[in-house]
Backbone bond lengths (Angstrom), bond angles and torsions (degrees), N, CA, C in turn:
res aa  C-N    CA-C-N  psi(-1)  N-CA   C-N-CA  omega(-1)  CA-C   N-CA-C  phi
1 X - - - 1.475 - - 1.518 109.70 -
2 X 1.591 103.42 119.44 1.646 97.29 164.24 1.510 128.61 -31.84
3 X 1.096 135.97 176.94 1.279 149.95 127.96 1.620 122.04 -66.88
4 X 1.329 122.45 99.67 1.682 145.80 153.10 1.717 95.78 31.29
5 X 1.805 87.44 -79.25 1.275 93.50 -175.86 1.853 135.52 -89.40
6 X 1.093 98.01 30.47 1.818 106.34 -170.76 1.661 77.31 -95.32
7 X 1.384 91.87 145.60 1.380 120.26 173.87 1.177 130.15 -102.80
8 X 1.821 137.38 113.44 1.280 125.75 177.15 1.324 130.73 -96.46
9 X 1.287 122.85 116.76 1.496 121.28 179.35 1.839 119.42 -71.37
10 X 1.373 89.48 127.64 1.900 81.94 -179.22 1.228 114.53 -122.85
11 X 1.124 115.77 94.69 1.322 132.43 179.63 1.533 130.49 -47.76
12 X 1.042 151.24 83.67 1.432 146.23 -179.13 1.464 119.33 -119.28
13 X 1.146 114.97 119.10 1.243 132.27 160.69 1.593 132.19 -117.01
14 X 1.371 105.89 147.75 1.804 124.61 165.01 1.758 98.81 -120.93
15 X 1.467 92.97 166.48 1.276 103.65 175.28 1.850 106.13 -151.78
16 X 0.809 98.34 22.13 1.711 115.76 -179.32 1.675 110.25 -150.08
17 X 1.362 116.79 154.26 1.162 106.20 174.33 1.758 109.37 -92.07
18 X 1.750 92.84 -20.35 1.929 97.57 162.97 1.708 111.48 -29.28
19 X 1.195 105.21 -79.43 1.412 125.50 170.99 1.461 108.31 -11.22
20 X 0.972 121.93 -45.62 1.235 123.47 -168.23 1.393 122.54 -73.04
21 X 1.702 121.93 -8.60 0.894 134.55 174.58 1.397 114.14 -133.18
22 X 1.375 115.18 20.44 1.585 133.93 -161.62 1.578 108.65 -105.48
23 X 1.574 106.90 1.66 2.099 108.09 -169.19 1.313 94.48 79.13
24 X 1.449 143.82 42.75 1.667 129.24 160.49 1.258 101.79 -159.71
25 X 1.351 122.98 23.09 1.722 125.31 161.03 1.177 118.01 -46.35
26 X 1.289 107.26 140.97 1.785 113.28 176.15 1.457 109.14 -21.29
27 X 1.364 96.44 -80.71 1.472 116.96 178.30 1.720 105.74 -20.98
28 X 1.290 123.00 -86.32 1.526 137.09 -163.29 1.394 95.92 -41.08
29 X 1.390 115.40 -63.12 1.510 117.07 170.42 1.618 135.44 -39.30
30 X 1.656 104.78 -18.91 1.486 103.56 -173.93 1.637 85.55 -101.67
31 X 1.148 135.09 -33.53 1.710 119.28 -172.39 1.308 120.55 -68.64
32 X 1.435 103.07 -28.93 1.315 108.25 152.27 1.314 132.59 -32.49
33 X 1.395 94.54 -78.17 1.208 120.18 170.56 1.332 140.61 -29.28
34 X 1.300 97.97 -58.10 1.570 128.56 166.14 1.965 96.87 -54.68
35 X 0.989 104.03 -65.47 1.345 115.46 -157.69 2.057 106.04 -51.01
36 X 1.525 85.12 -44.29 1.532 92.36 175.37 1.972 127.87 -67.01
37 X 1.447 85.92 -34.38 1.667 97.64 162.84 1.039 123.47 -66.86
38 X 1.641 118.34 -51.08 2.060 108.47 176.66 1.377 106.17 -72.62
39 X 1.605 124.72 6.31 1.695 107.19 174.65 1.212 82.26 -96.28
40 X 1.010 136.01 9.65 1.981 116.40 -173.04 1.247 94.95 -115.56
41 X 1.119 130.80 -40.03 1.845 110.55 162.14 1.437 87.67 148.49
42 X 1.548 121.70 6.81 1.665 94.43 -175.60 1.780 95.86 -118.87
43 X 1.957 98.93 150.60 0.917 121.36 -170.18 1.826 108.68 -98.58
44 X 1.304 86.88 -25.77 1.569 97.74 -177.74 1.228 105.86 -108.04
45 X 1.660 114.99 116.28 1.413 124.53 167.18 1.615 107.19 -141.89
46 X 1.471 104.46 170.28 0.918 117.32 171.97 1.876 125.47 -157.32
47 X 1.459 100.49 125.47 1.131 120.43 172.78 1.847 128.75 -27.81
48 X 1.286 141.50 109.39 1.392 131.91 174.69 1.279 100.27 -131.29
49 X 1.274 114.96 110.65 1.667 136.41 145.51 1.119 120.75 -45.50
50 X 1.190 117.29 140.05 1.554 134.65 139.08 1.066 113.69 -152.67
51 X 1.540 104.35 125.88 1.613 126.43 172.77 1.192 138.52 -125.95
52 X 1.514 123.92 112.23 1.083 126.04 -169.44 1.739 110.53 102.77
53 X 1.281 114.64 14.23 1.170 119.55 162.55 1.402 139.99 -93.48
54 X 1.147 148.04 130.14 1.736 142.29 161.87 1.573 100.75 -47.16
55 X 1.285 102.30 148.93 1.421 143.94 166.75 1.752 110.48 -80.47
56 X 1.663 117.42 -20.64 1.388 108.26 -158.48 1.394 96.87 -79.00
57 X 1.618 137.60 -31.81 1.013 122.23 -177.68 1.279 135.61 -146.38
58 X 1.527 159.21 89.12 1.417 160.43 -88.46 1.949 85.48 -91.35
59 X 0.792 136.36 -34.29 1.193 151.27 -146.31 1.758 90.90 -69.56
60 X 1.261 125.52 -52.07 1.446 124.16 161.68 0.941 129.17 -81.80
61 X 1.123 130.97 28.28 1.912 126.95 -179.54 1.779 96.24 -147.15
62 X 1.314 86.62 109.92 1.890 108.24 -170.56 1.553 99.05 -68.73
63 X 1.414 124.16 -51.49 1.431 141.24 176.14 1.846 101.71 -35.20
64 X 1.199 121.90 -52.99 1.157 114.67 -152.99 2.094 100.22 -103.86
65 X 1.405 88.73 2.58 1.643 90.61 168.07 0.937 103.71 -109.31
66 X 1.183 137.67 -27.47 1.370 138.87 162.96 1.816 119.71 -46.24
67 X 1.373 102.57 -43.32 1.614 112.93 174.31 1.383 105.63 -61.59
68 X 1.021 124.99 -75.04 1.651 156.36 151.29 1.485 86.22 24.90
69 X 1.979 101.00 -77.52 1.004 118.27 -156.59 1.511 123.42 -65.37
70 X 1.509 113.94 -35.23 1.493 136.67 164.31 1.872 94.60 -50.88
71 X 1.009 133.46 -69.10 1.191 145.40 -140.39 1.836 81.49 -67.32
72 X 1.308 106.42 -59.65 1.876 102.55 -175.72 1.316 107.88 -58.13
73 X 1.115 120.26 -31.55 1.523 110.41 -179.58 1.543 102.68 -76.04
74 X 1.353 145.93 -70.99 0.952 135.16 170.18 1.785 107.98 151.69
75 X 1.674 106.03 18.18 1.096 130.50 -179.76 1.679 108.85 -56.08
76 X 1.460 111.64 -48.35 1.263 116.38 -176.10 1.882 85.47 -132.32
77 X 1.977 87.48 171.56 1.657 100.79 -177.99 1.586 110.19 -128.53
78 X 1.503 118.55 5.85 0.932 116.11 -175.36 1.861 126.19 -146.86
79 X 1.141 129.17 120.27 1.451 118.58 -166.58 1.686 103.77 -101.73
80 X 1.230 131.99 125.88 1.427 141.47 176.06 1.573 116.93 -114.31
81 X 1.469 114.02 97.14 1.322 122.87 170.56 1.546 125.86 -111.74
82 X 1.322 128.13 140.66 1.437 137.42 -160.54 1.540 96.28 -51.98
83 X 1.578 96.69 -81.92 1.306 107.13 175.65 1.682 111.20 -128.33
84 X 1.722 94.49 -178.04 1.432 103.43 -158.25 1.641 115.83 -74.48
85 X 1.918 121.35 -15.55 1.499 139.85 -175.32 1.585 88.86 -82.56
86 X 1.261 127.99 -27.87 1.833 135.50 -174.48 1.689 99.53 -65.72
87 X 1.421 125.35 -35.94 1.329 136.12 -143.57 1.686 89.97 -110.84
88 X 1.471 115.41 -88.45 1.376 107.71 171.68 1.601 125.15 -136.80
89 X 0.894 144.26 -160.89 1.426 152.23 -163.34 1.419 111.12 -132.14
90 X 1.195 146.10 -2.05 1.027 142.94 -161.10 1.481 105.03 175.68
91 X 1.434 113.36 141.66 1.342 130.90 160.33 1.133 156.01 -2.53
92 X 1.763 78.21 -66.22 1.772 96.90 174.25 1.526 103.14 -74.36
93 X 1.511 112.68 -40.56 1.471 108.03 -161.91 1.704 108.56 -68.90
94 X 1.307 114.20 -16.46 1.476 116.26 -143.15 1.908 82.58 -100.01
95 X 1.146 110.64 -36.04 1.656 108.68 -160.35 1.939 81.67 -91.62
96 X 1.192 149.29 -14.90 0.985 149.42 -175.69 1.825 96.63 -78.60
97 X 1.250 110.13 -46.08 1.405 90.55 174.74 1.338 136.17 -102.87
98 X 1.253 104.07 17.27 1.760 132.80 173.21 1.811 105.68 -104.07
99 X 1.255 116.23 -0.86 1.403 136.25 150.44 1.703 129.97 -109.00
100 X 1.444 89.36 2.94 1.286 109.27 159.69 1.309 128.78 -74.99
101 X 1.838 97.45 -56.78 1.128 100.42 172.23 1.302 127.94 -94.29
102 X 1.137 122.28 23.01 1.597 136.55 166.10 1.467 100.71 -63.53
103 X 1.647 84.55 -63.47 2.098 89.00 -171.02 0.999 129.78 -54.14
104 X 1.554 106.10 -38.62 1.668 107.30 175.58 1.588 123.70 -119.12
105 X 1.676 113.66 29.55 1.039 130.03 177.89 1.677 131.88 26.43
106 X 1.602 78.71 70.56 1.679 81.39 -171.39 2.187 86.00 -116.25
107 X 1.334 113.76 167.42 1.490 108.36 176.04 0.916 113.42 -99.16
108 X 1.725 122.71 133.59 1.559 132.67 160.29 1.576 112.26 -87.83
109 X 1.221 122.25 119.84 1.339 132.88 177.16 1.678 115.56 -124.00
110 X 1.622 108.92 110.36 1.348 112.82 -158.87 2.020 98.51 -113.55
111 X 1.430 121.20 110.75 1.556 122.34 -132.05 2.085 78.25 -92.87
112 X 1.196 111.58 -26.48 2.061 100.78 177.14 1.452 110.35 -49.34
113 X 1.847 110.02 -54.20 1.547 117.36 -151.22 1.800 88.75 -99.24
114 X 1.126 144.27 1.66 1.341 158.55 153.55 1.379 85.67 74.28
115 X 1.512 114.57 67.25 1.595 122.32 -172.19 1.418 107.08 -104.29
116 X 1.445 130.91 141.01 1.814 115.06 142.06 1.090 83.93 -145.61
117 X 1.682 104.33 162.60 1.231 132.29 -154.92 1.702 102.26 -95.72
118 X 1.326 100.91 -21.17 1.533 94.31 165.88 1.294 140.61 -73.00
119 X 1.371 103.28 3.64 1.626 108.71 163.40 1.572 95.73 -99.27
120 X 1.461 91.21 166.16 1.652 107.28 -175.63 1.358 95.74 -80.94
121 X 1.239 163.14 -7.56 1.109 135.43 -146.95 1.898 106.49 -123.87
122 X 1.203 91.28 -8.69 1.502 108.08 -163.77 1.627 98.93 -84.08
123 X 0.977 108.98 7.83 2.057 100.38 164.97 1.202 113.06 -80.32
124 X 1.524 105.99 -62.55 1.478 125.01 167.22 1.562 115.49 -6.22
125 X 1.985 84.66 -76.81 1.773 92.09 -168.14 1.542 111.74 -81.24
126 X 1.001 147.39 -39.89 1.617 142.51 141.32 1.316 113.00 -23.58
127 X 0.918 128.34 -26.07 1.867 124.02 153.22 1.222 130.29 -77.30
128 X 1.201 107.52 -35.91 1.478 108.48 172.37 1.841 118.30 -82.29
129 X 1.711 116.11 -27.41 1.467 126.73 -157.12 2.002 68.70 -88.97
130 X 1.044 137.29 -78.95 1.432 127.47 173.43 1.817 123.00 5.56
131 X 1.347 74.84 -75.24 1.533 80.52 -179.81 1.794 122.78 -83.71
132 X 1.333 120.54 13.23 1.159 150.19 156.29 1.500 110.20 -63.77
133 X 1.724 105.06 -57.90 1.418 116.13 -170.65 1.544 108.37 -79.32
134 X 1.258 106.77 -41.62 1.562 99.21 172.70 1.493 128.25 -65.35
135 X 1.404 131.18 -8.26 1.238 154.44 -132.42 2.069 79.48 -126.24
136 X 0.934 110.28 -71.14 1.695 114.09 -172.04 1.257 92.56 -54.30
137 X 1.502 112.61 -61.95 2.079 91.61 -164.02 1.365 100.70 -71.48
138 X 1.462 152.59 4.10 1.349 131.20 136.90 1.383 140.42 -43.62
139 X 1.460 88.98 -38.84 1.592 103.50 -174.94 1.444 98.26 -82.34
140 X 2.144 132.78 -55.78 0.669 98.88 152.69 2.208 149.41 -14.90
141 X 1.378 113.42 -56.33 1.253 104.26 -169.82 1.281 108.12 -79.77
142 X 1.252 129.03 -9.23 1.345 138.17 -159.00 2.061 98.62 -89.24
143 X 1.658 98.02 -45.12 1.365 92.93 153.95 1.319 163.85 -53.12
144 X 1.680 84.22 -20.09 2.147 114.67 167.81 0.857 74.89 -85.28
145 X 1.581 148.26 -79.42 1.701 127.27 -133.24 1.257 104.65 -50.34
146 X 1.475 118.05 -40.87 1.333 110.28 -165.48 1.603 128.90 -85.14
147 X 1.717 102.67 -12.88 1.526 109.44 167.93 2.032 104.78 -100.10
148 X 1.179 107.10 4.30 1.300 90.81 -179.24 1.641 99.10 -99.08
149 X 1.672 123.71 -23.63 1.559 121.16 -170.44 1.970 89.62 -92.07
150 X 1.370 140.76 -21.39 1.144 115.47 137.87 1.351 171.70 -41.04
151 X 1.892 86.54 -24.00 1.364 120.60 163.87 1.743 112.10 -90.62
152 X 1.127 116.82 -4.82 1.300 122.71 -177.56 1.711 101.01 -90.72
153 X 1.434 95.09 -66.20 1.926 99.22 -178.83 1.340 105.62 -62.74
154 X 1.449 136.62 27.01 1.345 127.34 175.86 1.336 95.65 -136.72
155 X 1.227 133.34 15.54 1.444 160.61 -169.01 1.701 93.57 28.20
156 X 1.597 133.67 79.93 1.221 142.32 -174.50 1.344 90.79 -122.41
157 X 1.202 119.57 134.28 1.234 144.28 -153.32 1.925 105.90 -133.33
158 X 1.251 112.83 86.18 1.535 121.75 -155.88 1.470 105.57 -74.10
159 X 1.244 134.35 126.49 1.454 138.82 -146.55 1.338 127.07 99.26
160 X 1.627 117.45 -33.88 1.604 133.16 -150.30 1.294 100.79 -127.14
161 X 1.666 121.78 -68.24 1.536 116.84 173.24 1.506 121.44 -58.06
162 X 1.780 96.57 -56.03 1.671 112.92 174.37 1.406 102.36 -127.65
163 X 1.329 99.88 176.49 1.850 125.55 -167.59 1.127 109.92 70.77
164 X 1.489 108.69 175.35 1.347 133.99 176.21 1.654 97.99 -68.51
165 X 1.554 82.69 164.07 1.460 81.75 175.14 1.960 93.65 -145.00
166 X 1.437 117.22 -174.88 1.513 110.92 -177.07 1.766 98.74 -139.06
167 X 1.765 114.88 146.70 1.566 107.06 -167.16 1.321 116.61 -94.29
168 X 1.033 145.02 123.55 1.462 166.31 -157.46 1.365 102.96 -105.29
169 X 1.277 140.26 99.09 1.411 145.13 172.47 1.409 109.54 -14.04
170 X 1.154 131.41 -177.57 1.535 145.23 159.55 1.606 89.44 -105.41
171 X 0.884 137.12 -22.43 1.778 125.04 -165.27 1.782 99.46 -91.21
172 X 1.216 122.15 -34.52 1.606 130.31 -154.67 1.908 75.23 -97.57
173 X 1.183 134.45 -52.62 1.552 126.76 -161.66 1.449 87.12 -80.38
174 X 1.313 157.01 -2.42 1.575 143.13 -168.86 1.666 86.55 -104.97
175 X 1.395 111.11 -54.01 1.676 107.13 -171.96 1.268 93.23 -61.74
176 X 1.297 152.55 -52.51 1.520 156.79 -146.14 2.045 97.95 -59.44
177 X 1.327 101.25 -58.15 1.495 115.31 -170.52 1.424 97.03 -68.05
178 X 1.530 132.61 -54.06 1.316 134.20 -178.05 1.584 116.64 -39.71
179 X 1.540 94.78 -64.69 2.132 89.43 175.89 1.546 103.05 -52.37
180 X 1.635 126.18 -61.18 1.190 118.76 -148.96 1.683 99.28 -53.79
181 X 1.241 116.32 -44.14 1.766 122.65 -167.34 1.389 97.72 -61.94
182 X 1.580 116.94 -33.34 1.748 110.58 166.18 1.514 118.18 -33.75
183 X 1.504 96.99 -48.82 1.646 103.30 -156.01 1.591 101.79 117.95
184 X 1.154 116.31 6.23 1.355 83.60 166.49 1.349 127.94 -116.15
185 X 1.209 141.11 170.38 1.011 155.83 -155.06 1.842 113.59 -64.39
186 X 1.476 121.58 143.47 1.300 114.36 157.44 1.848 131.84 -42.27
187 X 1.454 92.69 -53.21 1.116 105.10 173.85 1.679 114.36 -68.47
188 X 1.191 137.29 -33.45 1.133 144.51 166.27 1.717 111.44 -53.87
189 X 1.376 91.05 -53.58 1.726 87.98 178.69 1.127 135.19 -71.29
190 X 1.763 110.87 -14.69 1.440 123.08 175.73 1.563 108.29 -80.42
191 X 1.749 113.45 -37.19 1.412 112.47 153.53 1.539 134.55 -30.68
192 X 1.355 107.20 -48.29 1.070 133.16 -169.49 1.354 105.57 -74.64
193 X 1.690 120.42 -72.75 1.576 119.21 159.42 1.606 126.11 -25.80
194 X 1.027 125.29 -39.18 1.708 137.08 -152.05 1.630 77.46 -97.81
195 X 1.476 123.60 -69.79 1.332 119.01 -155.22 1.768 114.54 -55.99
196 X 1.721 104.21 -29.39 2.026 101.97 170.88 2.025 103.43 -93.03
197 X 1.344 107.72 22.20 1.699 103.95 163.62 1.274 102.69 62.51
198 X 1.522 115.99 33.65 1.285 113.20 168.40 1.592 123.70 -100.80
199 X 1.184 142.24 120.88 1.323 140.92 -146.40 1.577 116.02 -108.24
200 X 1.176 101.96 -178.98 1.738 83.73 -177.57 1.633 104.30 -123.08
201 X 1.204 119.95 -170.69 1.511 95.61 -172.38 1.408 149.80 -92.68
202 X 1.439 99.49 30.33 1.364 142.50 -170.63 1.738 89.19 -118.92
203 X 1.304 121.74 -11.36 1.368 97.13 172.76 1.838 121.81 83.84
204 X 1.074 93.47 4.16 1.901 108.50 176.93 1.538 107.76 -127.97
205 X 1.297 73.40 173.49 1.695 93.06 -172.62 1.703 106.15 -50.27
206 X 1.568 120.75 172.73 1.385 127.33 -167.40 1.595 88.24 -116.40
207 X 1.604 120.82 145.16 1.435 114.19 175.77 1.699 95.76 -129.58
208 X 0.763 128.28 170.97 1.771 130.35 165.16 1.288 120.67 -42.77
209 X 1.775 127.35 -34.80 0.633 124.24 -176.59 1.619 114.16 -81.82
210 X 1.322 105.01 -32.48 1.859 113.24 -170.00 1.518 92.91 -75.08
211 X 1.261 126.36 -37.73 1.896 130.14 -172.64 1.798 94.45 -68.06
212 X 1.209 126.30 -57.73 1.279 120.77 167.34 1.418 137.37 -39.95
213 X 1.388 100.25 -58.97 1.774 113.60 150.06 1.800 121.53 -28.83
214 X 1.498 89.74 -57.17 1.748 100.55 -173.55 1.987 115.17 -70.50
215 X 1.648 96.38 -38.47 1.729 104.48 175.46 1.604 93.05 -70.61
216 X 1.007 113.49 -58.86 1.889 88.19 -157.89 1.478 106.96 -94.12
217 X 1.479 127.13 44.36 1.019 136.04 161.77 1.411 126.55 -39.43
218 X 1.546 146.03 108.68 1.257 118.29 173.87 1.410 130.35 -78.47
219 X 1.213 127.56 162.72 1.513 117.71 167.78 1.752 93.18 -106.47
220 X 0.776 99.45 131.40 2.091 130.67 151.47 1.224 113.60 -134.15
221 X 1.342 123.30 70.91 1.536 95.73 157.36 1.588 100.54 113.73
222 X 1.245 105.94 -56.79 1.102 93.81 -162.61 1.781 134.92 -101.37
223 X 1.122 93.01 2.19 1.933 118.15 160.82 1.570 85.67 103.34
224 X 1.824 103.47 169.44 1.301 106.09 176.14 1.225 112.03 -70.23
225 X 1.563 111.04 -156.30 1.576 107.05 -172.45 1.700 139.66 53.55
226 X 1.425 116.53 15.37 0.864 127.43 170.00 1.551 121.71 -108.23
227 X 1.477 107.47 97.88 1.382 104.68 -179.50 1.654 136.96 -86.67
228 X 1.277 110.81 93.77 1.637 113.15 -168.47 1.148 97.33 -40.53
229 X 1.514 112.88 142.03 1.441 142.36 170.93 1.636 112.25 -79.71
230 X 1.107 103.02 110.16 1.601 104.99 -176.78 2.254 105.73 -67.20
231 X 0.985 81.25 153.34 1.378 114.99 -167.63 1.902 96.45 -46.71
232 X 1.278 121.10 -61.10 1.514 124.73 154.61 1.226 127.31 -19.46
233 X 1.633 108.17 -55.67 1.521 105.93 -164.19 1.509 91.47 -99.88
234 X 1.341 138.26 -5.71 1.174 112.00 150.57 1.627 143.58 -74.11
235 X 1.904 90.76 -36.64 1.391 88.69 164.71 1.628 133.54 -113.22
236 X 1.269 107.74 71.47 1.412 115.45 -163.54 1.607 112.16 -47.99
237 X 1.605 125.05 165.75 0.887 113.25 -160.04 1.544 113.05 -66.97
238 X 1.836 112.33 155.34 1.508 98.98 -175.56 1.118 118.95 -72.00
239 X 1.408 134.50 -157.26 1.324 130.34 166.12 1.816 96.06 -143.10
């Protein structure tokens, strides 16, 4: 049985709003959670969000440096995550914070691989299930390389031949062609767009590359105003 006052951190994250209806919603993740902490003896926990973040690197998710940081100070003694893709994405980061808590002996308890760090044996296998996970999303990306440089030598043009695509006014694509025929620059014109609060059709800011996309747009078929969806915003990162 814990001690009253030791504190448990429960970590949950999404990074899609998919997720949210995917079996790993905030929600599902904190009952868990909860549930796994009062079998471990602690009464005192507490909840840390993050939403709408990637897994690939700790370096963007303030929530989970923030724990990190509590945990080194000695604020809390214990970190509780669903699973191990919830915690990190890669290797370095994941064995970086399972050497975290070596140093300053607080417990990592990961509730998929039915791991805590307070047994001796649990370094071992958290090193190896790690590098398991990093090893799949390789092969994963290695599999786009290979259907996206197929779609290239078949000259398929992703947005235009296949996929969705999103509609771009005739008024925002007439001003778009107008600056560039000025002379001025991509990057100038996306300046220019962002600075009169004009958006693109995703609703965000315009960068050089999306203003470029929209000027040398082709028509086949499918009338102007159709802005192919770059390869990114279709396949956001997995989970």
């Amino acid at each position: 049985m814990e001690n009253d006052r030791d504190l448990a951190l429960l970590y949950a994250r999404v990074s899609t709003s998919v997720q949210a209806t995917d079996g790993i919603s905030l929600d599902a993740q904190e009952r868990d959670l909860i549930k796994a902490a009062e079998n471990a003896g602690f009464s005192n926990y507490e909840i840390v969000r993050e939403e709408g973040r990637s897994g690939k690197s700790i370096s963007g998710r303030p929530a989970i440096k923030n724990a990190l940081a509590r945990l080194q100070e000695g604020e809390a003694s214990a970190l509780f995550v669903t699973r191990i893709d919830r915690l990190a994405r890669s290797t370095r980061d994941f064995l970086s914070i399972v050497d975290h808590s070596e140093k300053y002996s607080w417990r990592l308890v990961l509730l998929d691989l039915n791991l805590d760090t307070s047994h001796y044996s649990s370094r071992f296998v958290v090193t190896i299930m790690s590098a398991l996970a990093e090893m799949e999303r390789a092969i994963i990306a290695e599999r786009q390389k290979d259907v996206h440089r197929d779609r290239r030598e078949k000259g398929i043009v992703w947005g235009v031949d296949k996929g969705p695509k999103r509609q771009i006014s005739d008024e925002i694509l007439q001003l778009i062609k107008k600056y560039k025929d000025s002379g001025l620059s991509y990057a100038k014109i996306a300046q220019r767009l962002n600075a009169d609060g004009v958006k693109t059709p995703f609703n965000k800011e315009w960068h050089p590359a999306s203003v470029r996309r929209a000027y040398l747009m082709p028509d086949k078929g499918s009338g102007p105003g159709e802005l192919p969806i770059s390869q990114e915003q279709l396949d956001p990162d997995p989970e």
